[in-house]
LUMSEMAR-126766 format. One record per residue: residue number from 1; x negated, y negated, z negated of N, C-alpha, C, O in turn; residue in one letter. Coordinates in nm, 4 decimals. Layout:
# residues N
{NUM {X Y Z} {X Y Z} {X Y Z} {X Y Z} 'A'}
...
END
This chain:
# residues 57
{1 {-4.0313 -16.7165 4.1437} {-3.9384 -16.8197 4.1854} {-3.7966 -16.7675 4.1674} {-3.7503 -16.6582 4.2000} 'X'}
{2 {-3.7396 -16.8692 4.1089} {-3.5628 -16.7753 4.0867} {-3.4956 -16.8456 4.2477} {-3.5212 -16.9421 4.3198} 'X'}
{3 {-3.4026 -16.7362 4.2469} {-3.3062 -16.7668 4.3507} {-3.1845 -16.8298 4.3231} {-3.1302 -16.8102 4.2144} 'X'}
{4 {-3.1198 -16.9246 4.4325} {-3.0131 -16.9980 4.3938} {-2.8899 -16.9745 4.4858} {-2.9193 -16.9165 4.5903} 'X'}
{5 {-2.8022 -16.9957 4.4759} {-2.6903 -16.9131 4.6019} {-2.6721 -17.0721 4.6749} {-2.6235 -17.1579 4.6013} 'X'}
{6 {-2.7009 -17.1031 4.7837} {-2.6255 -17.2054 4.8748} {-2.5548 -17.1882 4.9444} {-2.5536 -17.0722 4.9857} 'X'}
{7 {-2.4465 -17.2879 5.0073} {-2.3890 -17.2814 5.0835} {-2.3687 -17.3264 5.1866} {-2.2492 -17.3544 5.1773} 'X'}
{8 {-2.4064 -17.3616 5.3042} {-2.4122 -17.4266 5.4383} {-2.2664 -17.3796 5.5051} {-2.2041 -17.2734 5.5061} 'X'}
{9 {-2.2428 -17.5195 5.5631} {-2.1433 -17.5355 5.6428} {-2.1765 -17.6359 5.7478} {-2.2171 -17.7512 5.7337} 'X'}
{10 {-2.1502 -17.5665 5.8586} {-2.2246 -17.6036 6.0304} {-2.1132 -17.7463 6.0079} {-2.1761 -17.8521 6.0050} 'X'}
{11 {-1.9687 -17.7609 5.9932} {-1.9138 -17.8357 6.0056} {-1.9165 -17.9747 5.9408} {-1.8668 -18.0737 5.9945} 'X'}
{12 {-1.9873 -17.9755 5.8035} {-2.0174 -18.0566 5.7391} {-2.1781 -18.1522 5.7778} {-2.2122 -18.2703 5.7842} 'X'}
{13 {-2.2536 -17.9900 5.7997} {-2.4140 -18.0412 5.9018} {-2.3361 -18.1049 6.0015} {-2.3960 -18.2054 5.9632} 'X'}
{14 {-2.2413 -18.1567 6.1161} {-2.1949 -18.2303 6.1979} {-2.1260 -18.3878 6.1646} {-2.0968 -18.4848 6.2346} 'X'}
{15 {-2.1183 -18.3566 6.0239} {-2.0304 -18.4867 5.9803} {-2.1610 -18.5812 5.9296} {-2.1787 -18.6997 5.9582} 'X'}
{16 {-2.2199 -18.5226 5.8728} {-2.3361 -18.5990 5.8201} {-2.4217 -18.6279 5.9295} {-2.4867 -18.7324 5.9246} 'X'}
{17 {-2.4331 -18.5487 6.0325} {-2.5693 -18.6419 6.1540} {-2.4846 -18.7070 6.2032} {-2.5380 -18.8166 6.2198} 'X'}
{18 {-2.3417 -18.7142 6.2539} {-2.2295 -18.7950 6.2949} {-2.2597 -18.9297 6.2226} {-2.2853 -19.0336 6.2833} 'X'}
{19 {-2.2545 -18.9185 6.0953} {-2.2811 -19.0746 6.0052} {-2.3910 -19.1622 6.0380} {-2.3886 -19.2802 6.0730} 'X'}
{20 {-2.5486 -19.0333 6.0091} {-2.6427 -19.0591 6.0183} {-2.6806 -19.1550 6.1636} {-2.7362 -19.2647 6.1583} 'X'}
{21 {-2.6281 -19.0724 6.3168} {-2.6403 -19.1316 6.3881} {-2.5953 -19.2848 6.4075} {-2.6423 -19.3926 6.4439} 'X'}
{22 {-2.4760 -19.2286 6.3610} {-2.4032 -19.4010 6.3756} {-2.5009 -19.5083 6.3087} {-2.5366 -19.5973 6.3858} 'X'}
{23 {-2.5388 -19.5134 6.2080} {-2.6062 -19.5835 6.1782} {-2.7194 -19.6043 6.2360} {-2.7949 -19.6810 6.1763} 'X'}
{24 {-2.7509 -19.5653 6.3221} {-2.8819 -19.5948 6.4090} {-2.8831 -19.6637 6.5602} {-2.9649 -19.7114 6.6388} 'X'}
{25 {-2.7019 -19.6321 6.5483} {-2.6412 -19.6813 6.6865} {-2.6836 -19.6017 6.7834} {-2.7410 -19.6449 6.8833} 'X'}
{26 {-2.6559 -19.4635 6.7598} {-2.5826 -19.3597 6.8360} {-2.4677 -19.2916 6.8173} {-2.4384 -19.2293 6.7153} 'X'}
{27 {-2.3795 -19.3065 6.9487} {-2.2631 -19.2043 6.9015} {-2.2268 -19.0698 7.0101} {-2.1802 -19.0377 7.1195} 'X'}
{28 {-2.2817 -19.0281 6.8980} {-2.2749 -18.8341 7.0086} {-2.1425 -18.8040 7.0212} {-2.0686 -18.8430 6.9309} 'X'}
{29 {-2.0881 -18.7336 7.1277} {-1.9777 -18.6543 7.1599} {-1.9750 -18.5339 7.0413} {-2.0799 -18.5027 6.9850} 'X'}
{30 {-1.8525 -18.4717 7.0094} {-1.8041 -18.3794 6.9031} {-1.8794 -18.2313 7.0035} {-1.9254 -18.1368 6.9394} 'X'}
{31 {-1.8815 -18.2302 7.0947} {-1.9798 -18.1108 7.1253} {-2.1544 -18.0927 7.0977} {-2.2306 -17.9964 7.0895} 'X'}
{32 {-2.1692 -18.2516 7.0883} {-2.3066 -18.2440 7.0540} {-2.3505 -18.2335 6.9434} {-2.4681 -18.2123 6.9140} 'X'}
{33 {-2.2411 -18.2500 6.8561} {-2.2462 -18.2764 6.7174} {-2.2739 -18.1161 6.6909} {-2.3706 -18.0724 6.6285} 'X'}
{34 {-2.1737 -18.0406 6.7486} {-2.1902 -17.8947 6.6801} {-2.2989 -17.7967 6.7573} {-2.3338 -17.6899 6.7070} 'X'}
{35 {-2.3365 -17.8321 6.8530} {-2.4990 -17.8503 6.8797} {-2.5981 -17.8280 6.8059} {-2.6552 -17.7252 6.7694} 'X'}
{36 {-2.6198 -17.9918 6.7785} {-2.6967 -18.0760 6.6496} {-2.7274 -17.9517 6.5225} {-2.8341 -17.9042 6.4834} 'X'}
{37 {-2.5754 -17.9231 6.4773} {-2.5297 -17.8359 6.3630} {-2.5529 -17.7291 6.3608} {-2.6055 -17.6832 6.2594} 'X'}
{38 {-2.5201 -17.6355 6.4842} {-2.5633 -17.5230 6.5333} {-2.7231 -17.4972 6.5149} {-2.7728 -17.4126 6.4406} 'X'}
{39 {-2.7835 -17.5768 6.5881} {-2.9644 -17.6222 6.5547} {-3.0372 -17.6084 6.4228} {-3.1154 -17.5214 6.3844} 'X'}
{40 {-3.0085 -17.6755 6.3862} {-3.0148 -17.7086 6.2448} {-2.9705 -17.6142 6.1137} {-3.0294 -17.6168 6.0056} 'X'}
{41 {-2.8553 -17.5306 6.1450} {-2.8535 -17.3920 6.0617} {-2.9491 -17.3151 6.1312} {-3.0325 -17.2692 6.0532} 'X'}
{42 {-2.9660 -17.2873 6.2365} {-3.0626 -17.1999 6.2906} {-3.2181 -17.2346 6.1947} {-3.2789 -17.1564 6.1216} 'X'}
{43 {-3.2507 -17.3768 6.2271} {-3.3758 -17.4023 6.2055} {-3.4201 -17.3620 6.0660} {-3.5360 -17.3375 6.0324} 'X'}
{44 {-3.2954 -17.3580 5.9778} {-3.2760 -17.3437 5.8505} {-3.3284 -17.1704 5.7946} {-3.4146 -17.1284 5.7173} 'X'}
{45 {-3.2049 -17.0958 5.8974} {-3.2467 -16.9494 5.8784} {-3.3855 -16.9404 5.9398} {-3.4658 -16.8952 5.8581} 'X'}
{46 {-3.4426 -16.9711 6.0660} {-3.5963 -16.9236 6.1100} {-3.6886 -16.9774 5.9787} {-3.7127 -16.8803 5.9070} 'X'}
{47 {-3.7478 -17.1017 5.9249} {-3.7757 -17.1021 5.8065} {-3.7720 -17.0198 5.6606} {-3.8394 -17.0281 5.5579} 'X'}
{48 {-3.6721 -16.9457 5.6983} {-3.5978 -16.8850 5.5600} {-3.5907 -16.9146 5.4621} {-3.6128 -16.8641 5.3521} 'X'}
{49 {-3.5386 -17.0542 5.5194} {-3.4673 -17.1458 5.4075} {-3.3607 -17.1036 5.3453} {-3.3365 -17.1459 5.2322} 'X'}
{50 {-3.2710 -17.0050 5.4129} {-3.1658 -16.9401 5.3827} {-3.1705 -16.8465 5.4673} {-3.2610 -16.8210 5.5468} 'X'}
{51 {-3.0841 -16.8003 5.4530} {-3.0061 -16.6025 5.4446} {-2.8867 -16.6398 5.5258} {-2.8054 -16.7226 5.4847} 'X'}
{52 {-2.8779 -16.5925 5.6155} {-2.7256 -16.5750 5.6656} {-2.6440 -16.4431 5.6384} {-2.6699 -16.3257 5.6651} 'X'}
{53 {-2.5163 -16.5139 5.5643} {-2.4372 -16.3790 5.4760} {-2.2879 -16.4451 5.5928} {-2.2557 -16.5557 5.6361} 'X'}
{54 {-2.2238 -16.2806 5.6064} {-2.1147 -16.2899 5.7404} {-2.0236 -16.2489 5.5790} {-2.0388 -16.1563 5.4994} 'X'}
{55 {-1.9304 -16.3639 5.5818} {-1.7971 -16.3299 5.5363} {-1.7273 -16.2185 5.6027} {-1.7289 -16.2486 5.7221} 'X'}
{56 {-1.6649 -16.1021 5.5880} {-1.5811 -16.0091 5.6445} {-1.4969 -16.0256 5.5468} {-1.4878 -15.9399 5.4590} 'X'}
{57 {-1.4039 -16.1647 5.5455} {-1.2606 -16.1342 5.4825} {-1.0939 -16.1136 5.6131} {-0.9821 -16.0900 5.5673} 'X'}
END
């Protein structure tokens, strides 16, 4: 299997369930959102769906 470099951003995972919800006629508070986001990269790395790489710039 080849490898591909992704990039996840918790802040963007918040904008998109933000949408998503709305359309279902929910509207979460901006803390729940990064929650939600927080969750959801996690769920991502336990899977090892991805790799968590720490920028040190």
């Amino acid at each position: 299997m080849r490898e591909i470099e992704v990039f996840i951003d918790t802040e963007e995972i918040a904008e998109f369930f933000f949408h998503e919800l709305m359309k279902r006629g929910y509207v979460p508070s901006e803390e729940e959102l990064e929650e939600i986001a927080d969750i959801t990269f996690e769920y991502l790395i336990e899977k090892s769906i991805i790799d968590e790489e720490v920028n040190e710039e």
